[in-house]
C-alpha positions in Angstrom: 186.2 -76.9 -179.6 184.7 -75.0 -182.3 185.4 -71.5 -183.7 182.7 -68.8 -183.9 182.4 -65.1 -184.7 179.5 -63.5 -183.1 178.1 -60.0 -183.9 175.3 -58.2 -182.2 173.7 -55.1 -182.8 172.7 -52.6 -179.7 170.4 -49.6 -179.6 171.4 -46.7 -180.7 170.5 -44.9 -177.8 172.3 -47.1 -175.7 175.5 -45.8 -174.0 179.1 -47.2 -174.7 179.2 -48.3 -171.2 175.9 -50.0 -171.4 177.3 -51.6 -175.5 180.5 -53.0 -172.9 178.5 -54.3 -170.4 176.3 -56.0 -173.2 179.8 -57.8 -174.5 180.8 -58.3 -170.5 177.4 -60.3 -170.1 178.3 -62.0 -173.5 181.6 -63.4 -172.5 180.5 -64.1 -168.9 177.8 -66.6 -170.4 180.7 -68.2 -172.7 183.1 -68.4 -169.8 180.5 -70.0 -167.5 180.0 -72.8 -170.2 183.5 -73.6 -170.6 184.2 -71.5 -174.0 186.7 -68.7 -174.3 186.3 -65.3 -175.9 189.4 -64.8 -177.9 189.0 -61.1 -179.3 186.3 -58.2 -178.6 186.0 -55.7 -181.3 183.7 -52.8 -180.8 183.1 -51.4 -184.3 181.0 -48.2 -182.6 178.0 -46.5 -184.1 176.8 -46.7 -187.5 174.4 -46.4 -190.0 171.8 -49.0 -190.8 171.2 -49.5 -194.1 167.2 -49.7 -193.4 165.8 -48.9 -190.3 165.6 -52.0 -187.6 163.1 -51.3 -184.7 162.9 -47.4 -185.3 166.4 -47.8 -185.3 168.3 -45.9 -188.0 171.9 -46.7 -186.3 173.2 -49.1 -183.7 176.3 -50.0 -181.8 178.2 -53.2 -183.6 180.5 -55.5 -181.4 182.1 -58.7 -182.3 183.2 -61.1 -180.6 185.5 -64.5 -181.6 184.6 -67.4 -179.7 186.6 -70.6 -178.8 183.5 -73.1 -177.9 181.7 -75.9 -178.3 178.4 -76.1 -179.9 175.9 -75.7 -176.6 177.5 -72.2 -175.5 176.6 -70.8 -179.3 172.9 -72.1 -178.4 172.9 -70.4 -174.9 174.3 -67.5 -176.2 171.9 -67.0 -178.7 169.0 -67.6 -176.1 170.0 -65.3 -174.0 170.9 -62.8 -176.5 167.7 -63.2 -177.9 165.7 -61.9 -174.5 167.6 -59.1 -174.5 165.6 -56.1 -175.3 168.7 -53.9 -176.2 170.2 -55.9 -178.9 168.1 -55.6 -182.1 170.3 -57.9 -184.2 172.5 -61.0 -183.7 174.1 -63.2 -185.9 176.4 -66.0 -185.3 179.1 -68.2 -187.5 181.2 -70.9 -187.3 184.8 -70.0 -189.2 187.5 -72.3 -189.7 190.3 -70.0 -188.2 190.2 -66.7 -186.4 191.4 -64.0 -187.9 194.6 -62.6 -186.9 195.4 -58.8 -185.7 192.1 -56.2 -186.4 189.2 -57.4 -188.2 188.3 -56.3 -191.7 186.3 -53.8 -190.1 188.8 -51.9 -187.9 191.1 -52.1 -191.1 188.9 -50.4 -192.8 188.1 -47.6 -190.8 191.7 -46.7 -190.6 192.2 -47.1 -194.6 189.3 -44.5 -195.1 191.0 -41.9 -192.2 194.3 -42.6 -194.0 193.4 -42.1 -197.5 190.7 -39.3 -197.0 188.0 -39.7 -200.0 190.3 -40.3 -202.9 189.1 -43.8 -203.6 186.0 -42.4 -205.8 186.1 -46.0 -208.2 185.3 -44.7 -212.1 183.5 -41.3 -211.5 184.9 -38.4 -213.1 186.9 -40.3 -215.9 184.4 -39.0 -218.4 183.9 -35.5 -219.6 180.5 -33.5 -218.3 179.2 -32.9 -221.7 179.2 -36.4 -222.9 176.9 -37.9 -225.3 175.6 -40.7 -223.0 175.3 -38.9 -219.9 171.7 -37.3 -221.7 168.5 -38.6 -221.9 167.6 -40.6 -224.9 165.0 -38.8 -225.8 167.9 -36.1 -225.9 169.8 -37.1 -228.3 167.3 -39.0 -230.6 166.0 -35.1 -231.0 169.3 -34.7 -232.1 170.2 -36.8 -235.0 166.7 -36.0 -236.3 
């Protein structure tokens, strides 16, 4: 059987109990079709980055599927009809990943390490030539 990671995107003004019964309904349709759901990962509420439906946010859950190729199309059908997902995307990997997905690693990386992480801003001094306008500093040198 084939290995697949499928993410869907539910209504933001859905409630969590209503996101798990979405992923319950998921797995049930795998399971009837002789697949397995190997992980569920609720990744919780967050921003879009444009909005989706009048959406602005929506509730992400994954799910890592152990199946052949016919449950993927089912799933995807039915998922489809559902008026409280607004998004859906499924992929074939080669291996599931192991322990939390990148996603729950990175929300505890971000509550561990606060907002340190700020890449290159702040290495260079306010009142630096570049940081003006041309026209700025053209007036300047004349």
């Amino acid at each position: 059987m084939a290995l697949y990671e499928h993410v869907f995107l539910a209504r933001q003004d859905l409630a969590q109990a209503q996101v798990d019964a979405l992923a319950e309904s998921a797995t049930k349709i795998i399971e009837d079709n002789k697949g397995k759901v190997v992980k569920t990962e609720t990744w919780g509420l967050r921003s879009l980055a444009y909005k989706i439906a009048k959406n602005r946010k929506a509730h992400y859950v994954m799910l890592e599927i152990d199946a052949p190729a016919g449950v993927v199309a089912e799933l995807e059908r039915q998922t489809s009809i559902n008026e409280d997902v607004i998004r859906y995307m499924t992929v074939k990997v080669d291996a599931l990943e192991e322990g939390p997905s990148v996603m729950m690693r990175k929300s505890e990386r971000s509550d561990r390490d606060g907002r340190r992480d700020r890449g290159d801003r702040g290495d260079r001094p306010r009142g630096d030539r570049e940081d003006r306008p041309r026209r700025d500093r053209d007036a300047e040198a004349e």
